[in-house]
N, C-alpha and C positions, 0 to 999 in steps of 0.2 A: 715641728716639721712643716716645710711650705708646702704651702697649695700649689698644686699646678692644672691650672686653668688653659683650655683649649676653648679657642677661639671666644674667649670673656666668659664663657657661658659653660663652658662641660667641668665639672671637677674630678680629676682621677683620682679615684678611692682604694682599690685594689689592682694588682695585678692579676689576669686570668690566665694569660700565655703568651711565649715569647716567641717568634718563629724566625727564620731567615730573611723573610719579606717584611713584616708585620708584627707588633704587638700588640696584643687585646686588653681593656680596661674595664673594669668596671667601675662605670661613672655616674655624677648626679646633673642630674637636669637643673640650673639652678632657674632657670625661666618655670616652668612646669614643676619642679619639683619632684620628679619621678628619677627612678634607677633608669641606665642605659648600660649599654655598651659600647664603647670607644671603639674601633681599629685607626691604628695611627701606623703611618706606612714608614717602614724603617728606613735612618738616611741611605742614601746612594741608592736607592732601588726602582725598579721600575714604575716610571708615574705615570705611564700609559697603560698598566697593564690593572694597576689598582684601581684606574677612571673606570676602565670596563666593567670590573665588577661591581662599580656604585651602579654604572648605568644598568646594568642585566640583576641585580636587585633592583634598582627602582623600578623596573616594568612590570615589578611580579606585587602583585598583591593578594594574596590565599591564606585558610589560619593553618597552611600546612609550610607557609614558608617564611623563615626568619624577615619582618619589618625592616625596611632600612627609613629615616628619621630624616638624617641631616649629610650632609655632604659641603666638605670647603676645606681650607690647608690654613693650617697656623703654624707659623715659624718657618715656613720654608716645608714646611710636610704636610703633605693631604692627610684628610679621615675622614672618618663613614663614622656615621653612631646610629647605631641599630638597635631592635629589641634585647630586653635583657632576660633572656631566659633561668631562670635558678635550678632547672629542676634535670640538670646534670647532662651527659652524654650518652650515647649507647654503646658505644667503648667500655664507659665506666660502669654501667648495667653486667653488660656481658662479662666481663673480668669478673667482675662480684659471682655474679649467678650462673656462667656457662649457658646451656641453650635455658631461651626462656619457655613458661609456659607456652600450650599452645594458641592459649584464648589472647594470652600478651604478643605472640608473635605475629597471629595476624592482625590485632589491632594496629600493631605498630607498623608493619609491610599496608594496610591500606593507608596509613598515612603519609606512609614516605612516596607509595604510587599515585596517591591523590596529588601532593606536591610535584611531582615527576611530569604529573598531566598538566598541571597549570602552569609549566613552565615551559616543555613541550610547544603547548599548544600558543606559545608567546615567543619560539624562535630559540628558545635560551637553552644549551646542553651543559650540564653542572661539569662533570668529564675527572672530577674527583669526587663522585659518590664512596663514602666509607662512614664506620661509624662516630668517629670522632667530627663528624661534619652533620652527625644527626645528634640535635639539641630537643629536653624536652619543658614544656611552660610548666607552673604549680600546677596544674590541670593533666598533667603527665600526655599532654597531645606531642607528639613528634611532629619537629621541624625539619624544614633542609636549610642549611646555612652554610656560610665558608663557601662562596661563588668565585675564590681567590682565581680561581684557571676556568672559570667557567667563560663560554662560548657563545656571541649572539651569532647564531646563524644566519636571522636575515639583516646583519650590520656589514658595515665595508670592509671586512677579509679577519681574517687571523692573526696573531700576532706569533702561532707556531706554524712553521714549515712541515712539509712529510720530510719523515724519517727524526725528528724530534719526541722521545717520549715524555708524556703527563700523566700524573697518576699519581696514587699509591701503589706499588708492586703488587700488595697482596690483593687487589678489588679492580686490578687494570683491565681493558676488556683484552682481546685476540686483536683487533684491526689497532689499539690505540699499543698496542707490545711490537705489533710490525710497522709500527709509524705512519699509519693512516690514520687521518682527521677523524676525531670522533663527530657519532652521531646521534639522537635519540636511541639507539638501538645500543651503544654504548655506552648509556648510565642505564639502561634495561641490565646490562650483562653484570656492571656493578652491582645492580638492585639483586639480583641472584646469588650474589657471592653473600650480602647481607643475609639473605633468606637463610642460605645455606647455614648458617653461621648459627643464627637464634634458632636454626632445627638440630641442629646435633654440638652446637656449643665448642666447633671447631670449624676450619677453614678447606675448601677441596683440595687446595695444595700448600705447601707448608716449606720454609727453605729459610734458612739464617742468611742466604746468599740472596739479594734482591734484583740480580740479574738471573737466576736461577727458576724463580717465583715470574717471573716478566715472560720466560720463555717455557715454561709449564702452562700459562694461561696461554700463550700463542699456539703448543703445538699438543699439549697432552688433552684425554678425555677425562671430564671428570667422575671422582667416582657419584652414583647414587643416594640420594639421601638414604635409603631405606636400607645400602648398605652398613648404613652406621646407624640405621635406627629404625627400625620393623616398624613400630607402631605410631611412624610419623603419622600425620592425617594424609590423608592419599592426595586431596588436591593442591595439598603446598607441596608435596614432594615431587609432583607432575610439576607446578610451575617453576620451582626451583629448575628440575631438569630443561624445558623448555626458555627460559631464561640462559641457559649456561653454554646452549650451543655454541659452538665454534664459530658457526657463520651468523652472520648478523640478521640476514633475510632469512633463516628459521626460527629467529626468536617473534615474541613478541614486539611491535615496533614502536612503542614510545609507553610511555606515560597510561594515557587514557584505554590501551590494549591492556597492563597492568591492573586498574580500576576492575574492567571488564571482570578479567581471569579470578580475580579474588572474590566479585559478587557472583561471577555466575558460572564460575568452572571455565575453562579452557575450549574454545572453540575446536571442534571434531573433523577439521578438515585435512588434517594430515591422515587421520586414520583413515575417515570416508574414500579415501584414494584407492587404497587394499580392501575396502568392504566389496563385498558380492551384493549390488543391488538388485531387487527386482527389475525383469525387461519390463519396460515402459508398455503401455498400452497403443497399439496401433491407433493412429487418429482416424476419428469417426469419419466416414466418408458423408458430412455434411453437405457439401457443394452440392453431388451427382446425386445423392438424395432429393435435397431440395430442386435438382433441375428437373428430374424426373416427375416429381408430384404438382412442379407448374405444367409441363409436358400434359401429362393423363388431365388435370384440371382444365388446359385448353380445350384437349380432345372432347370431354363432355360438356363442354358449354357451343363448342362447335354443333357436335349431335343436338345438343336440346336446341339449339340455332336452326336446325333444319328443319327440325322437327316442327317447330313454331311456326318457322316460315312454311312447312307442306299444311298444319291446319289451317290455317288464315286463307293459303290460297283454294284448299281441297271444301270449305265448311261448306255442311248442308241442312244448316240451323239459322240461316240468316233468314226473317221475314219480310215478305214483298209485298207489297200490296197489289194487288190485279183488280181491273174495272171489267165487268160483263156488263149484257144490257141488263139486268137485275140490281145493277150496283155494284161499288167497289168490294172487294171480297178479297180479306188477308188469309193467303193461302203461303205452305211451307214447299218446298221443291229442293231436289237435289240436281246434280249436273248432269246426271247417267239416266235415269229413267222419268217419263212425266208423271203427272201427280195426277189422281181422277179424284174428282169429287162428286158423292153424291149426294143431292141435296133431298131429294125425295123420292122414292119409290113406291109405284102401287102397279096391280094385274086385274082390280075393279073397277067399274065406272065410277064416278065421283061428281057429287055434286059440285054447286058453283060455291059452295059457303067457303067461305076463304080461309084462309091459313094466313098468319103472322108468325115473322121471325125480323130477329133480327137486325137483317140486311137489308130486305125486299119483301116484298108482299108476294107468297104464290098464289097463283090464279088453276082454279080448275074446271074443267067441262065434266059435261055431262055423259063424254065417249070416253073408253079406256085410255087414258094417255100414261105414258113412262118418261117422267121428266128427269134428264140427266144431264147434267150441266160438267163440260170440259173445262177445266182453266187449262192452257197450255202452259207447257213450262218456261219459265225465263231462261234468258241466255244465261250463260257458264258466267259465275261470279259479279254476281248483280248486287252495288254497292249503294244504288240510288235508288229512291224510290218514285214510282209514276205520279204522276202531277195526280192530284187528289182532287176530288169533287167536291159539291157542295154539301154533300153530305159524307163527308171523308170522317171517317173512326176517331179517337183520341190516337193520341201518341201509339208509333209502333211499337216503341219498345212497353207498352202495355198493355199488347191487344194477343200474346201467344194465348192465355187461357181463354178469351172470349172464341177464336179460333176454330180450338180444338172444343168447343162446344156448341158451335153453328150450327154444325149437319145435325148433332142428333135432335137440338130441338127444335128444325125444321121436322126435319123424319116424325117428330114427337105430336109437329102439327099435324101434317098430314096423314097422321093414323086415326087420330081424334075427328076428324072431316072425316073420314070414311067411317070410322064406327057409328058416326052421327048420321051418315047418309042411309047405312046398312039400318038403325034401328027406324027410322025415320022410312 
């Protein structure tokens, strides 16, 4: 049997499938040495439409989506050689087995949303999501593969018009049945028909008629998972249904929404609509609080304001120094009444023997006298003090207790002079 070599380098080993477009190979790397797979684009067929899908493969790289390798035309035909997966299709699963377990269903639904999001989030809509386009590695991980009609969104237009249908009938969305360009939101609705599929091991709608099937996915409701199977788990049968809407803006909207829903349950914002929530708490009236407590806060520093400015002016604790002919004499006074001081009192004659104090020396006779000595009072708010003598006190501000203890021990002298004159 001859070899047939693609492009010097790829040798086809087996055939995999034969399509209208396209045949698939399974080939050998003769550089590398490793298995591949071939797509070799059938003649007469579209070479713009095959270039797309090398380019919308090539920008993906995820271990949830089929590798693309090599790209170039031998003989006049383009090919792609890509990963070569061994470990079968989900087509071929599902005919075997009917719905899968449920531990294997959602393994395989986060794989194929995982891929969904990195391709998504790269511009690229698959827009023939089905099972025979989910491949799985010896490692049983699920791929997305077969990009044949997939869509770079952010590349230079389409190569389908609206009112053109693509698809498989039975996994088509509602907007791709009515001839509207698909969107992420349209391999979400595919990815739901799959769910559906591995949960009850059957399809929402069913029709030997593939026009039939096209226009059940446009206009009919689907039924429920849990009508065909009670003891689904409740959050694939929610996403399943969420997935399946008719309109595309109630589904989930790509890829990465998918991931979400299957780690963490289905966002509550449809229902939150219809819940009764609690009335919100009126807001704190912060501002007029706060203005009011700067307000009263003024008010009192105003008051002690005044209050500070009436003792300072009103005080009658400042000391003054006053000069008699006796000597300087620090005496206390207020604004309102004078001050009297007396410094010695007697109503017996008195000898001449003296008295010390102090201040001054008192002098006495030998005839009754009543020595009573006036300071007059200083003017109203007296800040200065009088020029000071030669014999002027220490500091004022440390003469109040000498002061307030002048008179008596004068008084103290001049009683001791009279006891002494009385015994004498």
């Amino acid at each position: 049997m001859t070899e047939t070599l693609i492009a010097g380098r790829y040798r086809l080993d087996t055939l995999l499938g034969r399509g209208g477009m396209s045949e698939v190979w399974c080939a050998t790397d003769l550089e590398l040495e490793r298995r591949v797979a071939l797509k070799l684009l059938a003649p007469h067929q579209d070479n713009a439409r095959f270039e797309r899908e090398a380019r919308a493969v090539a920008a993906l790289g995820h271990p949830n989506v089929n590798q693309l390798y090599d790209y170039g035309e031998s003989d006049g035909r383009p090919f792609m050689v890509l990963e070569f997966l061994s470990g079968g299709t989900l087509e071929e699963l599902l005919r075997a087995n009917g719905a899968l377990a449920d531990e294997d269903t959602r393994r395989v639904a986060s794989d194929i949303a995982a891929g969904l999001a990195h391709a998504h989030a790269r511009g690229v809509v698959h827009r023939d999501l089905k099972p025979s386009n989910i491949l799985f590695d010896d490692e049983g991980r699920a791929k997305l593969a077969d990009f044949g009609i997939a869509r770079m969104v952010a590349g230079e237009g389409t190569l389908t018009g609206a009112g053109t249908v693509l698809g498989t009938a039975a996994y088509i969305s509602p907007e791709q049945a009515a001839g509207m360009p698909a969107t992420a939101a349209s391999d979400v609705y595919s990815f739901g028909v799959l769910l559906f599929r591995m949960l009850t091991g059957g399809l929402p709608f069913e029709s030997d008629d593939p026009l039939a099937l096209v226009l059940q996915h446009r206009d009919h409701a689907p039924p429920a998972v849990t009508d065909l199977r009670s003891d689904a788990p409740a959050d694939l049968a929610a996403l399943a249904a969420a997935t399946l809407a008719k309109d595309s803006a109630a589904r989930p909207p790509d890829g990465d929404a998918l991931v979400d829903a299957l780690a963490l349950g289905l966002p509550q914002a449809d229902t939150a609509v219809t819940s009764v929530l609690p009335a919100a708490a009126p807001p704190r009236p912060r501002r007029r609080v706060g203005l009011a407590l700067a307000v009263g806060l003024l008010a009192v520093l105003a008051l002690a304001g005044g209050v500070f400015a009436y003792k300072v002016g009103h005080t009658n604790d400042a000391p003054t120094l006053v000069t008699s002919t006796h000597g300087p004499t620090l005496a206390r006074h207020t604004s309102s009444t004078p001050t009297t001081t007396h410094l010695a009192t007697t109503t017996r004659p008195t000898t001449t023997a003296p008295a010390t104090s102090t201040t001054a020396p008192a002098t006495t006779t030998n005839r009754p006298t009543t020595t009573r000595r006036i300071v007059p009072p200083p003017p109203p708010r007296t800040t200065t003090l009088a020029p000071t003598t030669t014999q002027a006190p220490p500091t004022t501000t440390a003469q109040p207790p000498t002061t307030t203890t002048m008179a008596p021990t004068t008084t103290a002298a001049a009683a001791a002079a009279t006891a002494s004159t009385t015994t004498g």
